[in-house]
C-alpha positions in Angstrom: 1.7 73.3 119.0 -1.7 72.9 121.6 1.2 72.1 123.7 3.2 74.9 123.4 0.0 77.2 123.5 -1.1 76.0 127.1 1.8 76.3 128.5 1.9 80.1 127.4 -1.7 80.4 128.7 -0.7 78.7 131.9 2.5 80.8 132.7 0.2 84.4 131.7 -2.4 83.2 134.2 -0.2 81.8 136.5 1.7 85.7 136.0 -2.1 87.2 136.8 -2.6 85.7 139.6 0.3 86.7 141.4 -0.1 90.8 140.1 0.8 93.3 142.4 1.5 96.1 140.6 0.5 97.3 136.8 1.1 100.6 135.2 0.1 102.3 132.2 2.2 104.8 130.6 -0.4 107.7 128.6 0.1 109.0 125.2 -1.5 111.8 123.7 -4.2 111.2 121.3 -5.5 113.4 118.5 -3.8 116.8 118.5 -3.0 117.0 122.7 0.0 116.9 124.4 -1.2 114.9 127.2 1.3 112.6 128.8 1.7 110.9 132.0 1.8 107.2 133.5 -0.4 105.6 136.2 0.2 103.1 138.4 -1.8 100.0 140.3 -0.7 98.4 143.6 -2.3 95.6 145.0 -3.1 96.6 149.0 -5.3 95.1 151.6 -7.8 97.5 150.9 -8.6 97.6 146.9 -6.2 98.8 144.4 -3.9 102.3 145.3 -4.4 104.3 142.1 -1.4 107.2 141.4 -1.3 108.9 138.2 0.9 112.0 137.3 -0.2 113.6 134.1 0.8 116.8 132.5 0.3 119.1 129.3 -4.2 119.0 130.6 -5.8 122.0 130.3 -6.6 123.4 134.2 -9.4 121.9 135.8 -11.4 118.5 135.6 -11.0 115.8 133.6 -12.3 112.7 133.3 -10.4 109.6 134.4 -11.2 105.8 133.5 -10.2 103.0 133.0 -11.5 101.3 129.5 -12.9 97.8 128.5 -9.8 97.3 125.7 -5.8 97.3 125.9 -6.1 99.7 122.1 -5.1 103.1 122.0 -3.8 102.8 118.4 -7.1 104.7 116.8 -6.2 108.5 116.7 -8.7 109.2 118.6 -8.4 106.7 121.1 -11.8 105.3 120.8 -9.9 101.7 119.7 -10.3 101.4 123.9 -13.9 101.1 124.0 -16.5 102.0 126.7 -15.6 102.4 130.2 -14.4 98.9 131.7 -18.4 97.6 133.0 -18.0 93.8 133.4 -21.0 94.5 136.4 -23.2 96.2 134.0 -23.9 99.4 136.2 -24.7 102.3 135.9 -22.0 105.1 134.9 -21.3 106.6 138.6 -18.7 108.5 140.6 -15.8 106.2 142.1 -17.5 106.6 145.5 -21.0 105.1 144.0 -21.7 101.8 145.6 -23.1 100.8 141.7 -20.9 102.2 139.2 -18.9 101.0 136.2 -15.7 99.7 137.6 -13.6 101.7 135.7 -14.8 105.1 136.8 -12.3 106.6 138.7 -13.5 110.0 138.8 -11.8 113.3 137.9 -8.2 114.2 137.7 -8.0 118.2 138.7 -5.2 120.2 136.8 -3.1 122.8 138.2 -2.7 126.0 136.2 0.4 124.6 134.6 -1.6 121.4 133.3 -0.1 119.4 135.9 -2.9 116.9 138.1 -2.1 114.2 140.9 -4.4 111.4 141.5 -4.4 109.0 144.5 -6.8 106.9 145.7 -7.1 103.5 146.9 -10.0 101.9 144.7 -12.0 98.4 146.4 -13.3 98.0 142.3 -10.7 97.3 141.2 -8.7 93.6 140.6 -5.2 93.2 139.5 -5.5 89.5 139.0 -8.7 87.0 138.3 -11.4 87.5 136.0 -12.2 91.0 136.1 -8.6 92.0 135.9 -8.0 95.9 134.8 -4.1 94.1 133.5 -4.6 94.6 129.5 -7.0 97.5 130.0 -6.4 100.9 128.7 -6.8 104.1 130.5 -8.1 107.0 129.4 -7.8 110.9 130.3 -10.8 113.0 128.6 -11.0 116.7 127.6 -13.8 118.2 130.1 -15.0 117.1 134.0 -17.0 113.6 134.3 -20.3 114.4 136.0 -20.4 111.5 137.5 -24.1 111.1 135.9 -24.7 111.2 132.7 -25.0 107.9 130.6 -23.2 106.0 129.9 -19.8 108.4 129.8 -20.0 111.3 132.2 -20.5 113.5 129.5 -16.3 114.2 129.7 -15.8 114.8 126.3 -13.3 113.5 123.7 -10.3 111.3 124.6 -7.0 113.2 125.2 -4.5 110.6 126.2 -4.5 106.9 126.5 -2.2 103.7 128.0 -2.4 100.5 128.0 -2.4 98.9 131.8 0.3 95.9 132.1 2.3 94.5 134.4 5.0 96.2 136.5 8.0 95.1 138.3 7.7 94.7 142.0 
């Protein structure tokens, strides 16, 4: 059995290592109609972060990515704080010291559509501080990029888990 279970470990890190790409499909939680999907490719300069989300309300919304792969609370709030491993302080995605899973804002068109691209130099696809088996989440108001420790963005309104993706 200890056998069988290192093996398993050894082929998921061994998987890790090699990640280039991860995506996380988004599912509303509570009573939106959020939806979307995200996706993370490994490029020479950080992470390239793409997300296409639609049924927001127009305008800001907050955009992170979480500590915990759980969006099975209602509510969303089984994916825990912001994804911190740095302990920083909560920041914009420009911040030289922020948590490494703020990404920012995604802006909504008047039909509830927003586009997000980005390459991100926080963010790790493989090795310890991984975002792979993270969540994602897509909150109701703007982040401010200031206030502690959340950005003061409001309830969760969709969520996906981050796993691997196909090449």
């Amino acid at each position: 059995m200890k056998i069988a279970f290192c093996a398993v470990m050894f082929v998921a890190l061994t998987t890790l290592a090699k990640a280039e790409k991860a995506t996380a499909v988004l599912h509303p939680s509570s009573a939106s109609h959020v939806t979307g999907t995200v996706t993370f490719t490994k490029t020479d300069d950080g992470v390239r972060v793409v997300a296409d989300v639609e049924g927001l309300t127009p305008g800001e919304h907050g955009f992170h990515v979480h500590e915990f792969g759980d969006c099975s609370a209602a509510d969303a709030t089984s994916a825990g704080p912001h994804y911190n491993p740095g302990k920083h302080q909560h920041a914009g995605p420009e911040a030289e010291m922020r948590h490494q899973g703020d990404l920012g804002n995604l802006t909504a068109d008047a039909s509830g559509k927003a586009h997000y691209e980005r390459v991100d130099k926080e963010l790790k696809l493989s090795g310890e501080h991984s975002v792979v088996g993270r969540s994602v989440i897509v909150h109701e108001k703007a982040d401010d990029l200031k206030t502690q420790p959340t950005g003061n963005a409001g309830a969760r309104v969709a969520c996906g888990v981050i796993g691997l993706a196909k090449d």
